[in-house]
N, C-alpha and C positions, 0 to 999 in steps of 0.2 A: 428286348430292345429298349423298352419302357427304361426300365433299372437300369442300363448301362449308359443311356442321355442324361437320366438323374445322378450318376455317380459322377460323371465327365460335370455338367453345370456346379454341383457340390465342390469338385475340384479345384474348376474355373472360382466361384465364389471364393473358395477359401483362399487361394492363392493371389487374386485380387484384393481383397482385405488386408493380407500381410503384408502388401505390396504400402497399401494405404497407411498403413500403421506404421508403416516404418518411414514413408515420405512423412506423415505428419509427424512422427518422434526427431524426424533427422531436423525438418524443420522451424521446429521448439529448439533444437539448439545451434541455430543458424549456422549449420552446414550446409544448405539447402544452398545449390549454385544457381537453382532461376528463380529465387527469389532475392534480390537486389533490394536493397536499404540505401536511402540515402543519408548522408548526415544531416546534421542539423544546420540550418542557414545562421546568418549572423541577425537575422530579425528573431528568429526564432529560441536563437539562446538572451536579445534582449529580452524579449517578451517572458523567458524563466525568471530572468534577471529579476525585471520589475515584482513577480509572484513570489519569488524566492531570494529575497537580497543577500543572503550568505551563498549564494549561488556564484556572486560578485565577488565574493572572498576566496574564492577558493584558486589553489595553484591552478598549473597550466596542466599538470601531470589529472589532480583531482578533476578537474573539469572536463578534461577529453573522456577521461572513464566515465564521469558523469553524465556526458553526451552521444556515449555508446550505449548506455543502459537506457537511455529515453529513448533514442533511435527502437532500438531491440524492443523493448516494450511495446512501444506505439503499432510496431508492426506484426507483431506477435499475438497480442491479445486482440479479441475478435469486441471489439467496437458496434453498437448497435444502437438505432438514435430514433424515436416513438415519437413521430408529432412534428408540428414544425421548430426546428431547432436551429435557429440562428448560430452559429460559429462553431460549428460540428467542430473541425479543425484545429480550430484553437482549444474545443473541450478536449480534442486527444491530445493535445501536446501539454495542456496542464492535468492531465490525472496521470500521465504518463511519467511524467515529471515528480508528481507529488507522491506515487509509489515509488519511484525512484529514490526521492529525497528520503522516505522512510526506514529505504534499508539499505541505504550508503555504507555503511558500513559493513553488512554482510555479504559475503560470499553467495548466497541460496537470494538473489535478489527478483529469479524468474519468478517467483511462486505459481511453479506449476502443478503442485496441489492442491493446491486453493484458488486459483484464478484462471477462468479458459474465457470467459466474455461479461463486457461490462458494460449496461445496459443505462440507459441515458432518456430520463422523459423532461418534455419540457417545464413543469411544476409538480406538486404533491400528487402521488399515483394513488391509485388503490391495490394493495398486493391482498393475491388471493392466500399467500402462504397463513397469513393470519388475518386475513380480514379486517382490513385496517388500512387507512388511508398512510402512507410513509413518505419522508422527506429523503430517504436514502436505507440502504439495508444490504446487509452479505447475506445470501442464502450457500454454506458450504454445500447443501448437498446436489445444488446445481453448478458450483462454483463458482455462482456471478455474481457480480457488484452493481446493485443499481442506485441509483441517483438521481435527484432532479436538479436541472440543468443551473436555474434561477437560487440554489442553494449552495449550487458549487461556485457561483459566481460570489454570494453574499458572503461565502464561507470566507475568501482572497479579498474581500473588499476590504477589511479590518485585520491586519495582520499581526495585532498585539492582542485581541477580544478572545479569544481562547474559545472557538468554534470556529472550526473547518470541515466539513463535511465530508471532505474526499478523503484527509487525512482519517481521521475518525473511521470510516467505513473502509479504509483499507488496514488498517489497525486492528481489526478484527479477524480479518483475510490474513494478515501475517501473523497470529495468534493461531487458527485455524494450521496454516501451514507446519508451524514449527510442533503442531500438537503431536504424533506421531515418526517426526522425520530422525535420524539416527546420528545426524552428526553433530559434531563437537558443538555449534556456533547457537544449533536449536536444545540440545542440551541443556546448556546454558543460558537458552531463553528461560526453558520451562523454568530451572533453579528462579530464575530472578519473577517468573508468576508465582510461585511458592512462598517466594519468600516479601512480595506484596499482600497474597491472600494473608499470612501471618500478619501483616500490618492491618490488613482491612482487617479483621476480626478483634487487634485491641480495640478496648473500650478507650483509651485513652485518644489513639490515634484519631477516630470517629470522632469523636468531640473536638478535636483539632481542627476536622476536615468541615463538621458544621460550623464553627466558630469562624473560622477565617474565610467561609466562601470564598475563596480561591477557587476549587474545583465545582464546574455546574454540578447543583442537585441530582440531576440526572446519572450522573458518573456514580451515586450510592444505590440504583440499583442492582447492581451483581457485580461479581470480580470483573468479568470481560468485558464490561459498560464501564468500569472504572478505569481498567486500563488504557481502551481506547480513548477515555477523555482528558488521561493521564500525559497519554501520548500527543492529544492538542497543545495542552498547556506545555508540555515541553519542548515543542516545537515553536512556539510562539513567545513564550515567556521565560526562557529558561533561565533567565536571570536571577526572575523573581522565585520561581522555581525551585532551584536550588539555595538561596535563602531562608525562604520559609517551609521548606519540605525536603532539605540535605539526604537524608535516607534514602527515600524517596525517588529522588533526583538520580542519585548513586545508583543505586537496581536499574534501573530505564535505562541508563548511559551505557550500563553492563549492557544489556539485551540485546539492544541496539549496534550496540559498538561505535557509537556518534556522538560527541560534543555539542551539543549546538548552542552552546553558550559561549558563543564567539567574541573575541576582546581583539576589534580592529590596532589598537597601538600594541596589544602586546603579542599579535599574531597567533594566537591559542587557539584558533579551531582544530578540532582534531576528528580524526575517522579511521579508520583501518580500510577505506578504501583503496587506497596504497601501496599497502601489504598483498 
């Protein structure tokens, strides 16, 4: 009697789980019919506007998609907020935004193996992953992004300073992502890390990169601290960017698949958002 309760609960168990797995798989790719999204309000795509000023440039066509993929994020990723935290709200609709902006271009914009919850303290935490006090950090092998609130604030206060915090530590999350994934777009990424770490490893290059400080110091600890800070600066500066680091600039635009060296008279932003 014993054994045939425990095989019938194993059963229930098991069948209950796939049940779960497959509402939270259907869910991740918003088929899920009782889960409703709303779009975004018109304060709400100002409020991008103001964080994201080529947000303001973009078509009607580029912006709706743009505004589906924040929606979708916002409500997908599991948000979690430690302390008292003034404008929860507004932190989802700009990180939600700023992963957005980052892979405008690609197709694989969910990162759902790299991203399941992003964790939000009010200043400098103590993470026990390495014992050390952090302004923001990706741990892949939990999949979550944390941050402090008051960083991600300073990181938008300066929009040409070439630190962003959010930008940066999801930068990592979408390096993470494309490290193993089979399709053409991440493929493509990896070629264009390749053929960065080729760059990071001349001598010539390095002596460019300490010479012009252009890129924080910070960004010559390892390829993947380079990239990410690669990826601030080309998000914020890509003007100057693509001037004094052409190569450079080229590889990142590949990876990305996004311009953002945007020329208001001559209408040049570009993305394969589109496509």
């Amino acid at each position: 009697m014993f054994i045939e309760v425990s095989v019938i609960f194993l059963l229930v168990f098991v069948v209950a789980y796939a049940l779960y797995v497959i509402y939270y798989a259907v869910d991740l790719y918003r088929f899920n019919p009782f889960v409703k999204t709303k779009p975004l309000t018109q304060n709400e795509q100002a409020f991008i506007g103001k964080y994201f000023p080529v947000y303001l440039e973009f078509s009607s066509k580029q912006r709706a998609k743009c505004n589906e993929r924040i929606v979708w994020f916002r409500s997908k990723k599991n948000f979690v907020f430690h302390g008292a935290i003034d404008g929860q709200e507004e932190l989802k609709l700009l990180l939600s935004a700023t992963a957005v902006m980052l892979t405008l271009g690609l197709k694989q914009f969910r990162m759902l193996r790299s991203i399941i919850r992003i964790v939000v303290y009010p200043t400098q935490y103590y993470s026990k992953i390495n014992n050390q006090n952090h302004w923001g950090e990706y741990n892949p092998r939990y999949k979550t992004v944390l941050f402090s609130a008051d960083k991600i604030w300073e990181g938008f206060d300066d929009l040409v300073d070439n630190k962003n915090l959010a930008m940066h530590e999801f930068a990592h999350a979408l390096s993470f992502e494309m490290h193993k994934n089979t399709s053409w777009e991440a493929r493509k990424f990896r070629v264009g890390l390749r053929n960065i770490k080729s760059l990071f490893e001349e001598e010539d290059f390095i002596i460019k990169l300490a010479a012009s400080k252009y890129f924080r110091e910070y960004g010559l600890t390892n390829l993947q601290e380079f990239f990410s800070v690669a990826v601030e600066n080309y998000f914020e500066t890509p003007s100057i960017f693509k001037n004094d680091f052409p190569v450079l600039f080229e590889e990142i635009k590949r990876m990305l698949q996004t311009d953002f060296e945007y020329n208001k008279s001559q209408g040049t932003f570009r993305t394969s958002i589109e496509s």
